[in-house]
N, C-alpha and C positions, 0 to 999 in steps of 0.2 A: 352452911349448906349441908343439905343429906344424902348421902351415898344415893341413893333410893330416888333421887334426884334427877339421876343418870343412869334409869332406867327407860327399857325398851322392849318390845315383843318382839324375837323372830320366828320364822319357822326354822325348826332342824333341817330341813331340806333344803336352804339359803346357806349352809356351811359348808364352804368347797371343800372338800377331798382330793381333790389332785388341781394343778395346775393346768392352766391351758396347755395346748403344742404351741403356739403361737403366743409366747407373755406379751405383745403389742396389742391384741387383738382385745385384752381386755376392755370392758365398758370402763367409761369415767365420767364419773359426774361431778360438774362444774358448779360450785355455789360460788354465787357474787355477795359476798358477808357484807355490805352497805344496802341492796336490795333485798337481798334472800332471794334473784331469778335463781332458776337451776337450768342446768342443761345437761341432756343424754349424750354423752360423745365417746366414743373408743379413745384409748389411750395413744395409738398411733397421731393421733391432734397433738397430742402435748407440745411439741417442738414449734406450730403452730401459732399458740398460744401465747408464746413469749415475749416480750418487749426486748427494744433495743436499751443495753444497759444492763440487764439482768444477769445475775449469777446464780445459776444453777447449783447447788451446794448437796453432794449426796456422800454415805457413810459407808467407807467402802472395808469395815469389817466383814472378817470370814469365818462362818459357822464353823466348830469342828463337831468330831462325833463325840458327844459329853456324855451320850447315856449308855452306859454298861451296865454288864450284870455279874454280879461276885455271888458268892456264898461263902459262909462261916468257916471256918474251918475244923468245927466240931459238927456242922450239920450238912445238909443237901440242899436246904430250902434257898431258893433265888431269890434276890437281894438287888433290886434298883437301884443304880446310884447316876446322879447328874451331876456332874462333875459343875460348878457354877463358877470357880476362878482362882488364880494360882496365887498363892501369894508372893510376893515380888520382891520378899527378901530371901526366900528358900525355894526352889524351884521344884521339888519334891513335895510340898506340904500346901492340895487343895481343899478351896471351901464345896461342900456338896449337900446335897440332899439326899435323902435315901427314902427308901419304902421299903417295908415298912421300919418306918423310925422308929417305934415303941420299943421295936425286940433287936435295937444295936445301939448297946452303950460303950459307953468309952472304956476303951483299952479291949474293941474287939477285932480280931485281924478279918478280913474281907482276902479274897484267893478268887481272881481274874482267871479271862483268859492267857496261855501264852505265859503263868507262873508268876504270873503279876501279882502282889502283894501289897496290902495299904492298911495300915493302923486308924482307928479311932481315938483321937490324942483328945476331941474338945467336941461338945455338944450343944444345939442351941435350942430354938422352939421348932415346932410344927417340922420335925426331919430333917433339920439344919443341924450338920456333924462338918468336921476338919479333920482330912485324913492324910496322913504321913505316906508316903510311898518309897519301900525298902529299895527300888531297885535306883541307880545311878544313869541307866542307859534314857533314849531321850523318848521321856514319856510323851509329848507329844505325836511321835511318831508311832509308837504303841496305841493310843488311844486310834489314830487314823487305822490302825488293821483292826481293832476290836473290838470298836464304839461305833454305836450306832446313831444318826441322824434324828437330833433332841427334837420333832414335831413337836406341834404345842397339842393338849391333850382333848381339844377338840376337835382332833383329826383320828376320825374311828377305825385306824389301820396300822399294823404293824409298818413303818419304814422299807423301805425297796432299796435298790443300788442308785434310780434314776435321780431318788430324792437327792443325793450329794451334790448332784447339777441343779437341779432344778430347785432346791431350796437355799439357794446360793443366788447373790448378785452376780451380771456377768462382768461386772467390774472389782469384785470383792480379792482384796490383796492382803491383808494383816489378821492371819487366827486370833480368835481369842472370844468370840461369842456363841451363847446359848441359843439362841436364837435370832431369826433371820430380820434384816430392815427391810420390813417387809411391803413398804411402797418402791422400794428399788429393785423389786423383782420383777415388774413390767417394761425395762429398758433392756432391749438388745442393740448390740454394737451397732444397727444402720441409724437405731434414734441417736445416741451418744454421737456420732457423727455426726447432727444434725444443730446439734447445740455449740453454739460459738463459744459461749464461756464456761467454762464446770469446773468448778472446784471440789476435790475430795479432802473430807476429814476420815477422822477415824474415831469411832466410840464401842465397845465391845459390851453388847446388851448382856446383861445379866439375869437374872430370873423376876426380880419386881415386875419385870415386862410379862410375866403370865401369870404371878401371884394376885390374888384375891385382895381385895381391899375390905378388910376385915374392923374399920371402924363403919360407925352408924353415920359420924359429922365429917366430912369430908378434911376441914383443917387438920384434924387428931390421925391423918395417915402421915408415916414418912418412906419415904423413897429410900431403894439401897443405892448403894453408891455405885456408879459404874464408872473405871477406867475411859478418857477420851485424849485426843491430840487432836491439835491443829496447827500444821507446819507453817511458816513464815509467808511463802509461799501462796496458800491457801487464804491466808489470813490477809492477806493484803489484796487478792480480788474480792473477798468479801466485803472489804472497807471500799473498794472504790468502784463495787456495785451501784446502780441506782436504785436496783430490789434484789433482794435475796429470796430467792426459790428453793425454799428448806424441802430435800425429800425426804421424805419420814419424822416420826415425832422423834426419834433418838435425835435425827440430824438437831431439831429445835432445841433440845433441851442442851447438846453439848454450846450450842450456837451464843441460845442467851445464860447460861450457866458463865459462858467466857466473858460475855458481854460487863457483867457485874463481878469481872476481877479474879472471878475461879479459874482452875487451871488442874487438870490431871484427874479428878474424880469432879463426875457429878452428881449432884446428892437432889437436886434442883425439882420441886415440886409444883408442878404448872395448874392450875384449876383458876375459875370462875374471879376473875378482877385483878390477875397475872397484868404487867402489863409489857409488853413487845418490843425489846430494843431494837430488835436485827431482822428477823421475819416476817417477809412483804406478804409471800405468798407461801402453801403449805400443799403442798402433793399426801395421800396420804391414800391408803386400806380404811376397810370398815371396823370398826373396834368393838368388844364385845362390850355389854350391857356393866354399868357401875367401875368400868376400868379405869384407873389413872389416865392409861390413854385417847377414852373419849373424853376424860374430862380436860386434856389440853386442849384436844382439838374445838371444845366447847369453849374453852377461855378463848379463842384464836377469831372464833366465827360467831360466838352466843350460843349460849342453850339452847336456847329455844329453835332459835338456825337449822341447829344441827343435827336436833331431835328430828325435824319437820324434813332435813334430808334424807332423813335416814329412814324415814313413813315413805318416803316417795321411793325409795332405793329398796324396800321391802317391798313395796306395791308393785314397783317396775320387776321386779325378781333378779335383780343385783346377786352377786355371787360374794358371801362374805369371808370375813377375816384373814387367813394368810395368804393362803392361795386363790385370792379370791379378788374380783374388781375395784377401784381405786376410787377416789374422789377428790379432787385439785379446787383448790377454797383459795380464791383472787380478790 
């Protein structure tokens, strides 16, 4: 198959900017993947919608603020870094990105706010660097005063205070993601009330979730790895579901990742002829054009399905990508 496969027109003016006041209020469009009907409905239906039996399955990772700003400590010039994940035998030593990557090689010190300091020990492609950090005290809680809220880069505005809540699930309990699961941002505590069974996991999205798919053939992409868990607990209402109601594609891919015997990272590459051990139904956001993540949702419902909802979701004037309206595929 070809990237290009998994393309789409939108307009720029279909790419939300802020969130509702009301995340319930959002539209949802309902595709029936055996017909291809559609339906117009607000997200406040979802609970509606559910069958008896069903488990609700949502990813109740917590965004932190990963993107900072250093400078060299021979120069002025500011320096992006997105912190993408700790490594988990040294608590001191993250993987990140930087901008600009060309002009930070290794062994170059980076000077935060707050006296914060962090080496360049290891360097990868496209602004991929592994940076040491001198200081002992708990970087996480550094990063909460002086990092700011990792927006994906099709949001054309500096970050706010409000974004910390509102780019956040209201169920999100375990730091450790760049970015938000982003179909679980339309549930507020009166929905989750409303659902008799919900199971949370945990999977802590990493940057492949906004990275470019930079081959031509769809097979020849690979996925980075991201940290998941599913407690005993969890794992045992999902088994004795009669459907699993995956929210979000992260919730899917940790779901059938486990399914076929993985455990702790998933590396798990979903497209066009995947086939579905666990996942009845799929709650989901609109996905950008040639992404990994339309193409799960494309293996989940058909190409073709999915394209044709997504012409009617542009036609309709659907609000896309993060902060933007959903689509629940039954």
């Amino acid at each position: 198959m070809l990237v290009s496969d998994f393309d789409y027109t939108l307009p720029e003016e279909l790419i939300a900017q802020h969130p509702l006041a009301d995340r319930a209020a959002a539209r949802m469009l309902v595709l029936d993947r055996a017909s291809g009907s559609i339906q117009d409905r607000i997200f406040r239906d979802f609970p509606d919608l559910l069958k008896p039996g069903d488990c609700v399955v949502v990813n109740n990772t917590r965004v932190f603020p990963a993107r900072l700003f250093a400078r060299r400590r021979s120069g002025p010039a500011a320096i992006e870094v997105l912190l993408t994940r700790r490594q988990p035998d040294d608590p001191a030593v993250w993987e990140a990105l930087v901008k600009p990557g060309r002009k930070i090689p290794t062994g170059t010190t980076l000077c935060f706010d707050e006296g914060l300091q962090a080496q360049v020990i290891a360097r990868g492609d496209f602004g991929a660097r592994t940076l040491r950090f001198s200081s002992n005290a708990d970087l996480m809680a550094a990063f909460e005063r002086i990092g700011h809220v990792p927006l994906p880069p099709y949001i054309h505005r500096p970050d706010r205070a409000a974004d910390r809540d509102d780019y956040q699930t209201v169920y999100a309990r375990l730091s450790g993601s760049v970015a938000a699961p982003t179909a679980g941002l339309h549930f507020t505590p009166e929905i989750l009330a409303l659902i008799p069974n919900l199971a949370q996991i945990t999977l802590h999205v990493g940057p492949g979730t906004f990275q470019p798919v930079r081959s031509e053939r769809v097979e020849d992409h690979r996925m980075h790895s991201e940290y998941y868990e599913i407690l005993p607990e969890a794992a045992a209402r999902i088994r004795e579901a009669s459907r699993v109601v995956a929210v979000g594609t992260t919730t899917v891919r940790a779901l059938e990742h486990s399914a076929r015997g993985g455990s702790g990272e998933a590396d798990l590459f979903i497209h066009p002829g995947f086939e579905f051990r666990v996942v009845g139904t799929l709650l989901t956001n609109f996905h950008l054009p040639r992404s990994t993540l339309l193409m799960l949702v494309a293996a989940f419902a058909g190409r073709e399905r999915v394209l044709e909802a997504y012409r009617h979701a542009v036609a309709e004037r659907y609000r896309f990508y993060s902060y933007g309206d959903c689509m629940l595929i039954v």
